[in-house]
N, C-alpha and C positions, 0 to 999 in steps of 0.2 A: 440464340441459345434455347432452342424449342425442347423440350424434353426436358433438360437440364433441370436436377433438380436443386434447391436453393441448399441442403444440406451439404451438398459434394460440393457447393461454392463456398462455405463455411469451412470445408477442411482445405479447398486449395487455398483462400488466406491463412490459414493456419498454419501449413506449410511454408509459406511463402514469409511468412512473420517470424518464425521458429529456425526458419530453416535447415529443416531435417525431418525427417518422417514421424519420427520417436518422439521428436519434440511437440508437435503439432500431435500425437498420438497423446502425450502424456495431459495436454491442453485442454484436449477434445473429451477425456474420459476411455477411448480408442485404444487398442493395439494397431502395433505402426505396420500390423498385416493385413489390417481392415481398413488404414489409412490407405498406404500403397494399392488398395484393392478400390476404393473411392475417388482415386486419382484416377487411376486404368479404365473404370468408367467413364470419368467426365473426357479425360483424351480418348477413346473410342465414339464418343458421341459428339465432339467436337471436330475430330479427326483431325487432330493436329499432337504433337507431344509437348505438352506443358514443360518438364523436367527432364537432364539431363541427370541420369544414378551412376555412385559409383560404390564403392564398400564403404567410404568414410564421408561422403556429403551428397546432397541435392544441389541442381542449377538450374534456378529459370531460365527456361529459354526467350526467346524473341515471342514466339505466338504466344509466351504464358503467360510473359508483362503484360501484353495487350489484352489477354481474358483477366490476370488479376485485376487491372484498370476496371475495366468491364465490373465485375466481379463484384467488386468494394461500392462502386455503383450504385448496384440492382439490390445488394445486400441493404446499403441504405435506405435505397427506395423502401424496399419491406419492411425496414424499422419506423420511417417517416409514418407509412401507412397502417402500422400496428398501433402506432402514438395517435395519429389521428382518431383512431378507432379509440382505444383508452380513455381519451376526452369524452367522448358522445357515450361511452358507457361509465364514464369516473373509475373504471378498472384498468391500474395498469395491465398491459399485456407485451408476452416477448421476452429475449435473453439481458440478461445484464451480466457485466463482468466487471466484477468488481475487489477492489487490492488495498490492504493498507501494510503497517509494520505487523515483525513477530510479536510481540509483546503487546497493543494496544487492539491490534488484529485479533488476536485468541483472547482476551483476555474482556474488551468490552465491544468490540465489535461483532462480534462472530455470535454471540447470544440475538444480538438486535435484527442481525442478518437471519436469523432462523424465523424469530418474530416476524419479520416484514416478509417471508416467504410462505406463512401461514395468513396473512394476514390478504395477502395479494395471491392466489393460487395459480393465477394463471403467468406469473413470471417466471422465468427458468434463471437462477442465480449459479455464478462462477463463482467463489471467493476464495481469492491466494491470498495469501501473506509470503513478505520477504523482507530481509536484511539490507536492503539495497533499495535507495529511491526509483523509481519506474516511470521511465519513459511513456506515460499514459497513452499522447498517440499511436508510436512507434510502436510497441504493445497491445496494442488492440484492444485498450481495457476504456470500461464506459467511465467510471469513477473513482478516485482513491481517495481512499480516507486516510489522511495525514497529520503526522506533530510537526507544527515549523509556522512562524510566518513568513516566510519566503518563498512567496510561489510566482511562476514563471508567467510573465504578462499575456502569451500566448493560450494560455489557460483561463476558466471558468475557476472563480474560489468561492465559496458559501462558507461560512463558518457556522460549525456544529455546537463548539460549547470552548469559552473561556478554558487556560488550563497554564501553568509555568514549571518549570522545574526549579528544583532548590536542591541546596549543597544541604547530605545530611549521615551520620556519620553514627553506631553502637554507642551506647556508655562507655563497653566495656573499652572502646576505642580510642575512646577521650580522656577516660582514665586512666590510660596510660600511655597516651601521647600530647595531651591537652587538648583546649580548646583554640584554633585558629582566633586568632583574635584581627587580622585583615587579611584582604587574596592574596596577599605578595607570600604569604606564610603557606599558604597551599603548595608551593611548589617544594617546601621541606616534610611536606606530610604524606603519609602511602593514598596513593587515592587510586580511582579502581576506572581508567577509560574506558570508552565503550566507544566502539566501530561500528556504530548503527545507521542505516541507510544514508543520509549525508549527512554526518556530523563528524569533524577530522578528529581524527581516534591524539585525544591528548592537550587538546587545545578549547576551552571553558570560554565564552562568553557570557557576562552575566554584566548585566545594568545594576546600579546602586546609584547612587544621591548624584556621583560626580558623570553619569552619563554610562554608555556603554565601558568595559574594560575586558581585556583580555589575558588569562594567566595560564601558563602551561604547565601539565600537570604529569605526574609519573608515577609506576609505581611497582609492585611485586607481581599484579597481578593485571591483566586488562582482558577484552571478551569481545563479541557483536554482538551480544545480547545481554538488551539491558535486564530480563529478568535474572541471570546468573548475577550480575554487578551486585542487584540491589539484596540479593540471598550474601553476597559474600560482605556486602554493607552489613547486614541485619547480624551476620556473626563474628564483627568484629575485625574483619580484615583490613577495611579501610574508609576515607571519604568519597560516597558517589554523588552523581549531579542526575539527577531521575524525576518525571514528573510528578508534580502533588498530586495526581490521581493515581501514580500507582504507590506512591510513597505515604501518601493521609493515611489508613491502615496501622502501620507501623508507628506513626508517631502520635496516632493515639492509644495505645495500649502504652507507648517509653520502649519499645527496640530498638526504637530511632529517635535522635534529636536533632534539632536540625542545627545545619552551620550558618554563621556567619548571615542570619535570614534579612539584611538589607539588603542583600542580591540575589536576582534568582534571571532567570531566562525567557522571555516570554517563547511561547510555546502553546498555541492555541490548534484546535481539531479543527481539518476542515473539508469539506468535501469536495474534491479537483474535479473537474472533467473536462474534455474538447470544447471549442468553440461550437460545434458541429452539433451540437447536444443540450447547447443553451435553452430551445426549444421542446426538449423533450420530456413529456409528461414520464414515460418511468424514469428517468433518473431525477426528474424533480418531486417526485412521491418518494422517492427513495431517501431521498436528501432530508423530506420536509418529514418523513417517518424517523431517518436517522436522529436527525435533530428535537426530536421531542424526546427520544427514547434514552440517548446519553446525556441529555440533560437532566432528567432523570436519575440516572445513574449516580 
């Protein structure tokens, strides 16, 4: 791969991850006309066609398996030896890609993440947020920052900072529907589900004295984002189940009370990443910055 440069290797995994131009375009920062045009190079200077085009998708071909192979590779090597480097100078250096939810993403991650990119200059940071748990591999991303203790053994977990969710409900809501006085009464109350990256829209697990239990919940309203749930909590629509970091706020000023508080969820932050990455100094200054900074918080 003489010439080749490591950028146009970065958009054919991008491509080849996404696949579609546009997609890998939107990834990259890119127009999928400057992609297509990064493509056309690296197959002119390999002379082979990576991609077969058509109006409505891209196809690897046979030689582009064997360069993505290639590809993901070399790509490593230069993060391996960017990390090397980062040690012998204590600065991290290099890209990171890095994902958690809409709500905890925007909301306490996304400040910290600016923090650690001032703080490290020489890192180049991705940060998405989505409604949907992410295939971190398959995805190409270095790190996620997640709510849940069930992470996938295949995976790297760090925990960033203790956290549980509780059932908690308006006055104005209590006062005119009551107080739950046990779970089984939750499925007669309006409560407000939330389809949030993997948690089944409707169905509440929460621990209390007698172990795990499970009650299913319904109601006028439901969402995939727990910020709208916990806005339509706070005016009286109904009971949502939301974490105490973003639900503490409200229940200390009284917008919120909480329900039924001998159960809640645990639900602790944590920071995911590859096996592949175990070893790697920016994502564990990443990790080790995250973690002082939302503990903090």
């Amino acid at each position: 791969m003489n010439n080749i440069e490591n950028a146009d290797l970065r958009v054919l995994v991008a491509v080849v991850r996404k696949g579609s131009f546009s997609g890998a375009a939107d990834e990259l920062g890119m127009s999928p006309a400057f992609v297509s045009k990064r493509i056309g190079v690296l197959e002119d200077g390999l002379r082979v066609r990576l991609f077969e085009r058509s109006t409505r998708r891209v196809v690897i071909t046979e030689d582009g398996e064997q360069v993505y192979g290639r590809a993901l590779r070399i790509l490593e090597q230069l993060d391996d030896m960017l990390d090397a480097l980062s040690d012998r100078r204590s600065e991290p250096a290099g890209q990171l890609r890095i994902c958690s939810s809409f709500g905890f993403g925007r909301i306490a991650v996304a400040p910290v993440i600016a923090q650690l990119a001032a703080s490290y200059p020489k890192l180049q940071i991705r940060f998405e947020v989505f409604d949907r748990l992410v295939d971190t591999v398959a995805e190409g991303f270095d790190l996620d920052v997640r709510i849940g203790d069930t992470i996938p053994p295949q995976l790297v977990a760090r925990k960033l900072m203790d956290n549980h969710r509780i059932l908690c409900a308006a006055p104005a809501y209590i006062a005119r529907h009551g107080m739950p006085k046990t779970l089984k009464e939750l499925a007669g109350h309006q409560c407000l589900p939330i389809k949030e990256r993997d948690h089944p829209l409707g169905s509440w697990r929460l621990h209390g004295k007698n172990g795990e239990e499970t009650v299913r919940v319904s109601g006028a309203l439901s969402t995939n984002h727990g910020e709208i749930a916990l806005r339509w909590a706070v005016e009286g629509a109904g009971i949502v189940l939301r974490s105490l970091w973003d639900a503490q706020g409200y229940l200390d000023d009284g917008r919120l009370l909480q329900v039924l508080p001998e159960y809640t969820q645990p639900a602790s932050v944590w920071a995911v990443y590859p096996q592949r990455l175990a070893g790697s100094s920016r994502v564990g200054a990443c990790v080790d910055f995250l973690r002082r900074h939302l503990a903090q918080g």
